[in-house]
HTML snippet that shows the backbone in 3Dmol.js (N, CA, C, O; Angstrom):
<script src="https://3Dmol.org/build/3Dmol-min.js"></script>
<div id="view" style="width:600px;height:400px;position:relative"></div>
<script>
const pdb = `
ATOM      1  N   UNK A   1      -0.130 -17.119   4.457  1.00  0.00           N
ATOM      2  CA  UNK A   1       0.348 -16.127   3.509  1.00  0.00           C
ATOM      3  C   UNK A   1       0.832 -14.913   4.290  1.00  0.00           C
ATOM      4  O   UNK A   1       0.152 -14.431   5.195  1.00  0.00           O
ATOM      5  N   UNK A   2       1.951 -14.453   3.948  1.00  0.00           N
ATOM      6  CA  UNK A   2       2.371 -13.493   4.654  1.00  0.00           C
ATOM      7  C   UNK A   2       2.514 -12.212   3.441  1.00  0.00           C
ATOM      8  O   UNK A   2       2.778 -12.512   2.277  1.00  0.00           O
ATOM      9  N   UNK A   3       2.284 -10.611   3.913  1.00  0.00           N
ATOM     10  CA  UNK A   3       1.744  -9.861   2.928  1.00  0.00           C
ATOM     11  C   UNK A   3       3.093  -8.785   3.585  1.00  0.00           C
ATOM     12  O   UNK A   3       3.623  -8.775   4.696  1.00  0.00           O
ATOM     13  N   UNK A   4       3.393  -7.730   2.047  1.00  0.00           N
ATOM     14  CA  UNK A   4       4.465  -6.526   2.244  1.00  0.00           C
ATOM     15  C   UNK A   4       3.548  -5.553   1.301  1.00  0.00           C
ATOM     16  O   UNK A   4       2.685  -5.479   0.426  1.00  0.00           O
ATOM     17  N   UNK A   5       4.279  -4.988   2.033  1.00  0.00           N
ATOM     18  CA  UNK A   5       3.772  -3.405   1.112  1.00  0.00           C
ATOM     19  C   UNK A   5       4.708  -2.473   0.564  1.00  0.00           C
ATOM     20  O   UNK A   5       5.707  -2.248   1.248  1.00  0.00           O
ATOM     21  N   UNK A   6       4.587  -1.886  -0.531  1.00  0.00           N
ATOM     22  CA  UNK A   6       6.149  -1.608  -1.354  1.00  0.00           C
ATOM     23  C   UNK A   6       5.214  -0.169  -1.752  1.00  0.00           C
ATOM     24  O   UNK A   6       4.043  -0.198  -2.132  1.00  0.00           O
ATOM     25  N   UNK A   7       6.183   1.274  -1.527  1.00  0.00           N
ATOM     26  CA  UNK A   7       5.402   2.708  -2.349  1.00  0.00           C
ATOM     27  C   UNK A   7       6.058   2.530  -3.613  1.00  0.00           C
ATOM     28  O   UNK A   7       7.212   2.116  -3.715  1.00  0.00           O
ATOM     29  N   UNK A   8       5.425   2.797  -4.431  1.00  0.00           N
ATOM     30  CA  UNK A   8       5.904   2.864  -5.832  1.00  0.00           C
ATOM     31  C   UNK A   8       6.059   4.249  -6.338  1.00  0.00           C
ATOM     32  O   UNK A   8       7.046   4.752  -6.874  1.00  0.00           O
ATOM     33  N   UNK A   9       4.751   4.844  -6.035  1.00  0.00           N
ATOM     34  CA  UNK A   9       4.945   6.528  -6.377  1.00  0.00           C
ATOM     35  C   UNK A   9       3.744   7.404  -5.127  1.00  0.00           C
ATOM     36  O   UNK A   9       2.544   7.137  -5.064  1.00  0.00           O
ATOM     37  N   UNK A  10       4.171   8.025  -4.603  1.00  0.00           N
ATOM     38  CA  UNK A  10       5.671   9.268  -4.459  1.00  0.00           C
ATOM     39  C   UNK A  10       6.616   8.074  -3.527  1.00  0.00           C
ATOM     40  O   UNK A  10       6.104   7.305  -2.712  1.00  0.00           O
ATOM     41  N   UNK A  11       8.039   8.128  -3.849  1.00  0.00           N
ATOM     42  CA  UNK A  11       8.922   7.253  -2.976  1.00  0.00           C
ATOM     43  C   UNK A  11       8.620   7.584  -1.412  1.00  0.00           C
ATOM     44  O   UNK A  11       8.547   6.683  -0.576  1.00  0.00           O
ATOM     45  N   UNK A  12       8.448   8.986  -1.087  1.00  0.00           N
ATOM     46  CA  UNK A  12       8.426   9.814   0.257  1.00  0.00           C
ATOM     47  C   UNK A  12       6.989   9.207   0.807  1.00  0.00           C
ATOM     48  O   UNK A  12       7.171   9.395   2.009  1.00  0.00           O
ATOM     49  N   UNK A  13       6.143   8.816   0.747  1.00  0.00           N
ATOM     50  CA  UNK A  13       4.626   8.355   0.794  1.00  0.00           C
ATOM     51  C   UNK A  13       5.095   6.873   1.785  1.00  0.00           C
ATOM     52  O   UNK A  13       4.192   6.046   1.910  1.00  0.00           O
ATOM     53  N   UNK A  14       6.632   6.503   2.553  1.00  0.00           N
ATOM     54  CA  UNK A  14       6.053   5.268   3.100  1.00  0.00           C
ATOM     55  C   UNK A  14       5.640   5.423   4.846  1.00  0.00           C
ATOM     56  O   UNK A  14       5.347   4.605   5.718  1.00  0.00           O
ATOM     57  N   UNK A  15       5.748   6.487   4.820  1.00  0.00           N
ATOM     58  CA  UNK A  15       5.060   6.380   6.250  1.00  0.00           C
ATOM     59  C   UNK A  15       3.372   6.525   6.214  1.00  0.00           C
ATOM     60  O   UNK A  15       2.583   6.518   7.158  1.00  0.00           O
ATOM     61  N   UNK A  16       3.188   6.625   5.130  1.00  0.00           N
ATOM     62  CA  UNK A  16       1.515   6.954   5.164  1.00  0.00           C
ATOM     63  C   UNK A  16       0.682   5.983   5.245  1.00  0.00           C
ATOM     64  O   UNK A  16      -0.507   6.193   5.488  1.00  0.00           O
ATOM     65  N   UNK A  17       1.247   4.598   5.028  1.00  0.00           N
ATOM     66  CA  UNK A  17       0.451   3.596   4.640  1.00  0.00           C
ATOM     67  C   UNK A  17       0.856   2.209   5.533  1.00  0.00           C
ATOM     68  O   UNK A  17       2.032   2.107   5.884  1.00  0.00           O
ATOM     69  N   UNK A  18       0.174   1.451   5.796  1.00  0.00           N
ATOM     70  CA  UNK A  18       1.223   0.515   6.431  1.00  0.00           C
ATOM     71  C   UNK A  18       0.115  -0.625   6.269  1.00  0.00           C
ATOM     72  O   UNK A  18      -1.091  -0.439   6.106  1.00  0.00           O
ATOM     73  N   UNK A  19       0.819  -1.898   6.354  1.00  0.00           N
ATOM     74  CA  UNK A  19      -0.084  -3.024   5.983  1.00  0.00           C
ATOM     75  C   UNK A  19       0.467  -4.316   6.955  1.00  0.00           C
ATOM     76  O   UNK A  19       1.598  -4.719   7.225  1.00  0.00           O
ATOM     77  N   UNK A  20      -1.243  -4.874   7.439  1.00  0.00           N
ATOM     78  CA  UNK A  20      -1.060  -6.266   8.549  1.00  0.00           C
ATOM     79  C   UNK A  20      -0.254  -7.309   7.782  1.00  0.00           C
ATOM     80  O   UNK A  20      -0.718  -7.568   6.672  1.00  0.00           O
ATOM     81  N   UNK A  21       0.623  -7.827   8.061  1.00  0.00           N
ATOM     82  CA  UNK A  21       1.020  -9.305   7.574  1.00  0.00           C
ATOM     83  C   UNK A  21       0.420  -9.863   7.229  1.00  0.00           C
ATOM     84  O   UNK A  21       0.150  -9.999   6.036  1.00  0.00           O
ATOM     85  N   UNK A  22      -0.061 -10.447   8.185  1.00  0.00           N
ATOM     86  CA  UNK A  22      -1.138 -11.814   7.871  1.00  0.00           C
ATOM     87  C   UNK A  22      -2.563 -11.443   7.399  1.00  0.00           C
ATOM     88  O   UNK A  22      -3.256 -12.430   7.151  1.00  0.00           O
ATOM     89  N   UNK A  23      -3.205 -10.146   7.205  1.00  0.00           N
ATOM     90  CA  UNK A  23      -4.728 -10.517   6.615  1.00  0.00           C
ATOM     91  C   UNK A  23      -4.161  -9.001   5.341  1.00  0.00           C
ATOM     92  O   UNK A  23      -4.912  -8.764   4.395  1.00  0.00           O
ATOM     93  N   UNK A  24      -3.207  -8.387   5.466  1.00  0.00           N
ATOM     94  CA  UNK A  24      -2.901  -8.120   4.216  1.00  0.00           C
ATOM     95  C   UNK A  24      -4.127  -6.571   3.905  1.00  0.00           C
ATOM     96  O   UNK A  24      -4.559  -6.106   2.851  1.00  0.00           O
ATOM     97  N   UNK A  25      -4.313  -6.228   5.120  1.00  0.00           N
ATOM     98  CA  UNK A  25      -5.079  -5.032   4.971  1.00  0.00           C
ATOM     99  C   UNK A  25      -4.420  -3.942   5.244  1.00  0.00           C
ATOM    100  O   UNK A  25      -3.427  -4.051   5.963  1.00  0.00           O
ATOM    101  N   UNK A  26      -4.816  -2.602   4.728  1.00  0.00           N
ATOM    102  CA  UNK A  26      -3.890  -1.552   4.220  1.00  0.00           C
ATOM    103  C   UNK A  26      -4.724  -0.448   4.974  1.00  0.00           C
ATOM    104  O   UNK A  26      -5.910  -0.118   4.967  1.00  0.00           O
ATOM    105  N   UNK A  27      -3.765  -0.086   5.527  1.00  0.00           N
ATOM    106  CA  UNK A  27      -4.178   1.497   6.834  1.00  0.00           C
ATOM    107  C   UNK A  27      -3.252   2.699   6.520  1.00  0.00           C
ATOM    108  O   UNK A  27      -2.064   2.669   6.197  1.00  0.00           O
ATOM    109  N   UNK A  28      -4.046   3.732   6.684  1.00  0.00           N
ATOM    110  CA  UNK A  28      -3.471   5.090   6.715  1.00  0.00           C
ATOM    111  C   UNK A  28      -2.799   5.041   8.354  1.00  0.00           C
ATOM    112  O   UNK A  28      -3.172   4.396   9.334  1.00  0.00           O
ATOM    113  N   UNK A  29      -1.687   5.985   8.184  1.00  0.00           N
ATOM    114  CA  UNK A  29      -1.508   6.216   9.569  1.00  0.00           C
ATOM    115  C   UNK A  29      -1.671   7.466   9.699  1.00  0.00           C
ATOM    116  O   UNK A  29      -1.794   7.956  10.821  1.00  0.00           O
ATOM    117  N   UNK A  30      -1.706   8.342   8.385  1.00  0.00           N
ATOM    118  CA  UNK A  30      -2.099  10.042   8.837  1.00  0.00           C
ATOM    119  C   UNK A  30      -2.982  10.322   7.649  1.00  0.00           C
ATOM    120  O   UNK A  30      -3.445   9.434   6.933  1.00  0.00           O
ATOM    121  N   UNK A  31      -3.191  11.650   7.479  1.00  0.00           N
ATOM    122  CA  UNK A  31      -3.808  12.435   6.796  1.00  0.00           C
ATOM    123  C   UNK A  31      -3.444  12.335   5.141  1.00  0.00           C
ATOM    124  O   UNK A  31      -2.296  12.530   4.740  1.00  0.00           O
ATOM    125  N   UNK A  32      -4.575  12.004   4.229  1.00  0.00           N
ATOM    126  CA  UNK A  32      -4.008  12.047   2.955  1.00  0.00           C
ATOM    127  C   UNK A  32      -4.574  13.624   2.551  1.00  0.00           C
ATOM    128  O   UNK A  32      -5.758  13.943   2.662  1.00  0.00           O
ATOM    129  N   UNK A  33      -3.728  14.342   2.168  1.00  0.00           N
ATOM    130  CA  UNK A  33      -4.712  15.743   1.363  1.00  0.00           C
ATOM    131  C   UNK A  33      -4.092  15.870  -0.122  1.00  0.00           C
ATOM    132  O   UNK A  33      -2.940  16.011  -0.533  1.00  0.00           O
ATOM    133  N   UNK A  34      -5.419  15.753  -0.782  1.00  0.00           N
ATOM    134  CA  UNK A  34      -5.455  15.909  -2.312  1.00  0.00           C
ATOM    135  C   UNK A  34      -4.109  17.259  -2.632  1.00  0.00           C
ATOM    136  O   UNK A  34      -3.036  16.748  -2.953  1.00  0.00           O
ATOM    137  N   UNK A  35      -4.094  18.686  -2.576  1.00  0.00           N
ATOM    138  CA  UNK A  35      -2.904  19.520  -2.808  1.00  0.00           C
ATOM    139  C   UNK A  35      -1.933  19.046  -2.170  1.00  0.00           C
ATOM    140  O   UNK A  35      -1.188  20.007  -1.981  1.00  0.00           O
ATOM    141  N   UNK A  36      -1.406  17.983  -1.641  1.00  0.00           N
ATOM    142  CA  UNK A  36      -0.063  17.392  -1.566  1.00  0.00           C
ATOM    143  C   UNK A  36       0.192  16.375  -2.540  1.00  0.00           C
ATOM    144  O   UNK A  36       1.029  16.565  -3.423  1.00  0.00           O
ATOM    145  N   UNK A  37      -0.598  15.083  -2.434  1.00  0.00           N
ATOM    146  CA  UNK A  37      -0.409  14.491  -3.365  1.00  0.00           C
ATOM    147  C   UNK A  37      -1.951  14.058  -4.231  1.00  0.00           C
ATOM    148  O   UNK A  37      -2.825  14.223  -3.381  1.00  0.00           O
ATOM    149  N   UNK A  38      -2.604  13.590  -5.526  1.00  0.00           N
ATOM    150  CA  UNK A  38      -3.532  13.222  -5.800  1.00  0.00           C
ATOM    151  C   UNK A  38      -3.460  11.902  -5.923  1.00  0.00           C
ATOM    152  O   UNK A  38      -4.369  11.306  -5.345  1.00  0.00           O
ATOM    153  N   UNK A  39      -2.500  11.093  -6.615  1.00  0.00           N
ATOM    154  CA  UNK A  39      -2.148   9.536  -6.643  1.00  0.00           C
ATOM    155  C   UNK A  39      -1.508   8.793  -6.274  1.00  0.00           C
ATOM    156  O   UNK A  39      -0.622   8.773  -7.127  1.00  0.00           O
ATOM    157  N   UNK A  40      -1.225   7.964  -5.434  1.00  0.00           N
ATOM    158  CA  UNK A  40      -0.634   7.019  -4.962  1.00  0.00           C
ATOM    159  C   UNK A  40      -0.539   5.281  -5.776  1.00  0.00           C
ATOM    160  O   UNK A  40      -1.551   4.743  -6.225  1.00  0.00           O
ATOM    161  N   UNK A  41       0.468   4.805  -5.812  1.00  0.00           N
ATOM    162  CA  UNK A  41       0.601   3.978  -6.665  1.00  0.00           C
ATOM    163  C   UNK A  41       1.648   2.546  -5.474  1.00  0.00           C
ATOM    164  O   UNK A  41       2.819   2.704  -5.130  1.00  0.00           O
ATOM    165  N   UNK A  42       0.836   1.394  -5.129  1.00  0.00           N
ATOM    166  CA  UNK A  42       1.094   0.733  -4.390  1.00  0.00           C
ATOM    167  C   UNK A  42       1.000  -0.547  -4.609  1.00  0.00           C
ATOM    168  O   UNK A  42       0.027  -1.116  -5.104  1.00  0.00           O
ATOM    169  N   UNK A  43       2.808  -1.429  -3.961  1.00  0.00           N
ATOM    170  CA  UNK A  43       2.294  -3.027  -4.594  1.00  0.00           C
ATOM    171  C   UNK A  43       2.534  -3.727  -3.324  1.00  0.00           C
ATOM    172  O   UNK A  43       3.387  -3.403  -2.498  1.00  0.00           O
ATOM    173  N   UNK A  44       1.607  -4.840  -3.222  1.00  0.00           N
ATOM    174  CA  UNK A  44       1.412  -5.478  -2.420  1.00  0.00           C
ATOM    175  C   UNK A  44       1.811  -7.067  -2.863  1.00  0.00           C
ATOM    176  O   UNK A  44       1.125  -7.775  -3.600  1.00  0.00           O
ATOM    177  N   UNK A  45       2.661  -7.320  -2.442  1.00  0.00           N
ATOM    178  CA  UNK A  45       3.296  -8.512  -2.027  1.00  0.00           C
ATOM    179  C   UNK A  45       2.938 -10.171  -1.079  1.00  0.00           C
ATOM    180  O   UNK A  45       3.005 -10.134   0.150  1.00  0.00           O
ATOM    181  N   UNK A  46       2.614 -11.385  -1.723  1.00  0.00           N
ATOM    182  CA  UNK A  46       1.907 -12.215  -1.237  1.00  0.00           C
ATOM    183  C   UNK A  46       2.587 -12.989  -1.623  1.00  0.00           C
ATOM    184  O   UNK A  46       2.735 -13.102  -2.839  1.00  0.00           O
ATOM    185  N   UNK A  47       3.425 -14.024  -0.508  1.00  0.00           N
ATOM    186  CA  UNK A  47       4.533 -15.199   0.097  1.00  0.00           C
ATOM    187  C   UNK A  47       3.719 -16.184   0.562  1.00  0.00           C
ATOM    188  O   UNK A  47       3.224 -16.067   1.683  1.00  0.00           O
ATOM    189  N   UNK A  48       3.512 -17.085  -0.078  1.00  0.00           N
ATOM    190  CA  UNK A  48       3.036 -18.229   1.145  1.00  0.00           C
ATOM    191  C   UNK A  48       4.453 -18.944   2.188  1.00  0.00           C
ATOM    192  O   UNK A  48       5.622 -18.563   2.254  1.00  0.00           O
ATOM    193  N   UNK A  49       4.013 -19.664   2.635  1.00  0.00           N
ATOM    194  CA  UNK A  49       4.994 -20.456   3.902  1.00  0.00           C
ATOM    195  C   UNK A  49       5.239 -22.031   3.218  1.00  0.00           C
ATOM    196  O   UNK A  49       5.449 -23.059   3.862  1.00  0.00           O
ATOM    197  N   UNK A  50       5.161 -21.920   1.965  1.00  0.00           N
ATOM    198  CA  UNK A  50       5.154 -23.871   1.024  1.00  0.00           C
ATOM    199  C   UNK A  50       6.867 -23.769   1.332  1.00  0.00           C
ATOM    200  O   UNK A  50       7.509 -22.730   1.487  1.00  0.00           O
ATOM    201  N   UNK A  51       7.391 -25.207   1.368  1.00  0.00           N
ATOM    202  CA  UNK A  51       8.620 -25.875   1.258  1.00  0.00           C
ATOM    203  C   UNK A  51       8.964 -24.737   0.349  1.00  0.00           C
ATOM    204  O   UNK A  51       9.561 -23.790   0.859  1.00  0.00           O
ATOM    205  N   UNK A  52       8.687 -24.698  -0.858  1.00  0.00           N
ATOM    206  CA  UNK A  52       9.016 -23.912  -2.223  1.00  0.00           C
ATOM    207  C   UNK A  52       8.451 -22.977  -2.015  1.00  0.00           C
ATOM    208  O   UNK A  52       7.530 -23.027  -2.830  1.00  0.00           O
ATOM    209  N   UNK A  53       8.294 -21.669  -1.190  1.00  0.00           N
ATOM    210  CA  UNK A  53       7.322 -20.586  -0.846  1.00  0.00           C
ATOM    211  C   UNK A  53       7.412 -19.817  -2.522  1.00  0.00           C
ATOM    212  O   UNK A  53       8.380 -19.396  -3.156  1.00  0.00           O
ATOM    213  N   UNK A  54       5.641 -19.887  -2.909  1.00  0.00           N
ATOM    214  CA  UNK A  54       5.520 -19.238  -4.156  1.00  0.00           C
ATOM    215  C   UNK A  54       5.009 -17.543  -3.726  1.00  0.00           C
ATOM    216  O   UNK A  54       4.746 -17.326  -2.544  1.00  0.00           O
ATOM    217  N   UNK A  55       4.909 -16.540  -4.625  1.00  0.00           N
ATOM    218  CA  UNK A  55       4.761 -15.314  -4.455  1.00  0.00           C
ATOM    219  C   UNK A  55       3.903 -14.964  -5.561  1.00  0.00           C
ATOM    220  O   UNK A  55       3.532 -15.773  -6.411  1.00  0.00           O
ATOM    221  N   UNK A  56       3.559 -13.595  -5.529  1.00  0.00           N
ATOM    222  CA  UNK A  56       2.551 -12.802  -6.386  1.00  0.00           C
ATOM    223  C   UNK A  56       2.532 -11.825  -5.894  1.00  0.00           C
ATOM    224  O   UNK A  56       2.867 -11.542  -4.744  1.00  0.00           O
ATOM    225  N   UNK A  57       2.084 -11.091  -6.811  1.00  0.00           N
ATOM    226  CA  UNK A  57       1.859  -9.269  -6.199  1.00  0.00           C
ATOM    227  C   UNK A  57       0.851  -8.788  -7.083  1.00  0.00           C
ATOM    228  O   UNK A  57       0.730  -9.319  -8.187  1.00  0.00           O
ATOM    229  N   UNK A  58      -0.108  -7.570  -6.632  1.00  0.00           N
ATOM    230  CA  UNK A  58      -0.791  -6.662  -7.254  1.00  0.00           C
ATOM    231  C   UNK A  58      -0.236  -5.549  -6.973  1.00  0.00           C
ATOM    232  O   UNK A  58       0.697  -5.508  -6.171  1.00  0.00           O
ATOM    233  N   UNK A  59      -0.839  -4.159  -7.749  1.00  0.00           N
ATOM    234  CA  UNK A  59      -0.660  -2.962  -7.422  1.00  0.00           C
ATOM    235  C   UNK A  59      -2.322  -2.148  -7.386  1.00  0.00           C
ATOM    236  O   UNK A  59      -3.409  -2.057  -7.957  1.00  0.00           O
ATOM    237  N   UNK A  60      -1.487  -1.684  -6.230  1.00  0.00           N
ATOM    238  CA  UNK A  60      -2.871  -0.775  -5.383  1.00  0.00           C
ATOM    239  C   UNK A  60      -3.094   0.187  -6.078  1.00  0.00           C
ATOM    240  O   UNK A  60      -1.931   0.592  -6.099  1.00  0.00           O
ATOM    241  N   UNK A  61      -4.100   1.531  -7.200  1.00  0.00           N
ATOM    242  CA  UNK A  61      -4.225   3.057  -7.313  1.00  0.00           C
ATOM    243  C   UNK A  61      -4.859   3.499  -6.092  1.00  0.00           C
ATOM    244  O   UNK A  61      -5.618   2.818  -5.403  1.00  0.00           O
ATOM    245  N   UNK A  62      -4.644   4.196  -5.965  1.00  0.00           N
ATOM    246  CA  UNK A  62      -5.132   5.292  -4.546  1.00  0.00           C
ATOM    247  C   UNK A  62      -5.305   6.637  -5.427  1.00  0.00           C
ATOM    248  O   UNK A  62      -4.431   7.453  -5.718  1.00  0.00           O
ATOM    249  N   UNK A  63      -6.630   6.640  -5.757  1.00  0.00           N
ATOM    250  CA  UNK A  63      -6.681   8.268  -6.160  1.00  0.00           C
ATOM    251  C   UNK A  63      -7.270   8.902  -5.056  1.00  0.00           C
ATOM    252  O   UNK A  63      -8.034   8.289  -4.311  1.00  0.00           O
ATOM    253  N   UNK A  64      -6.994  10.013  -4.901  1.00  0.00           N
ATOM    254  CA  UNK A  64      -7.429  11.515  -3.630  1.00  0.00           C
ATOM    255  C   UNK A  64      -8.088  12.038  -4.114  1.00  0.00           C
ATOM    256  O   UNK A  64      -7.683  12.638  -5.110  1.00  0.00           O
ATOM    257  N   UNK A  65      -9.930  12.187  -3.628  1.00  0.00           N
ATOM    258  CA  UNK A  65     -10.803  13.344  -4.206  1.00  0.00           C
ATOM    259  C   UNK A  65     -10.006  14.419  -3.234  1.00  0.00           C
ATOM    260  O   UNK A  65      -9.306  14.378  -2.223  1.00  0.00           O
ATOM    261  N   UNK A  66     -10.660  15.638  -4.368  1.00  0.00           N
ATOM    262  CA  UNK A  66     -10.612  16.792  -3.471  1.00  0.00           C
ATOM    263  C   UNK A  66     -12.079  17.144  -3.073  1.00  0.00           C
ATOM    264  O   UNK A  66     -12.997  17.160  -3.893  1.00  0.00           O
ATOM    265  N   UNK A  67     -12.224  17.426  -1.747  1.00  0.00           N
ATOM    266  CA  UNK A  67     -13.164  17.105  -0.859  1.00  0.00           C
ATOM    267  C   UNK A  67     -12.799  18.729  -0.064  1.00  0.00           C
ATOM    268  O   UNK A  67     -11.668  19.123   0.223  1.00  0.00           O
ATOM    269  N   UNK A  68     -13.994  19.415   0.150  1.00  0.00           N
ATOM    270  CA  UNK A  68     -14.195  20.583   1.003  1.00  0.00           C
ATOM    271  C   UNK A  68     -13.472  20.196   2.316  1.00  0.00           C
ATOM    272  O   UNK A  68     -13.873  19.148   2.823  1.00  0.00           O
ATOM    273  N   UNK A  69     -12.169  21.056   3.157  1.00  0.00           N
ATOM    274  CA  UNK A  69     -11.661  20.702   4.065  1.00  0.00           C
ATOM    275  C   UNK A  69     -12.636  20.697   5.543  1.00  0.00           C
ATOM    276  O   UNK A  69     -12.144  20.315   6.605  1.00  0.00           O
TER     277      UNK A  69
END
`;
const viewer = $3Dmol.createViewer("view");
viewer.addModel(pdb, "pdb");
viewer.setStyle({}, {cartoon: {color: "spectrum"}});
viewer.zoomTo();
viewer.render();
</script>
């Protein structure tokens, strides 16, 4: 199964996130802070490798506490 990662909301949010291919796990690459954004809204994409490669997707919420800096 090979995995994508798509921002849905904020469009500007795709460097923040980035996701392994193959085990389909989802990493920050920087800093999330609640007074920039509070929600993030993310779909994740799942291809197998069949003759007929079938697909599926979920969508990720990412809510941001606000947390003492």
């Amino acid at each position: 199964i090979s995995y994508s990662l798509q921002i849905l909301f904020p469009q500007d949010a795709r460097d923040i996130f980035i996701i392994d291919k193959n085990s389909g796990e989802i990493r920050l690459t920087g800093d999330l802070d609640f007074e920039d954004v509070g929600l993030y809204r993310l779909q994740v994409d799942a291809t197998d490798k069949g003759t007929a490669p079938l697909s599926g997707h979920c969508k990720v919420v990412l809510e941001v506490l606000d947390v003492n800096d």
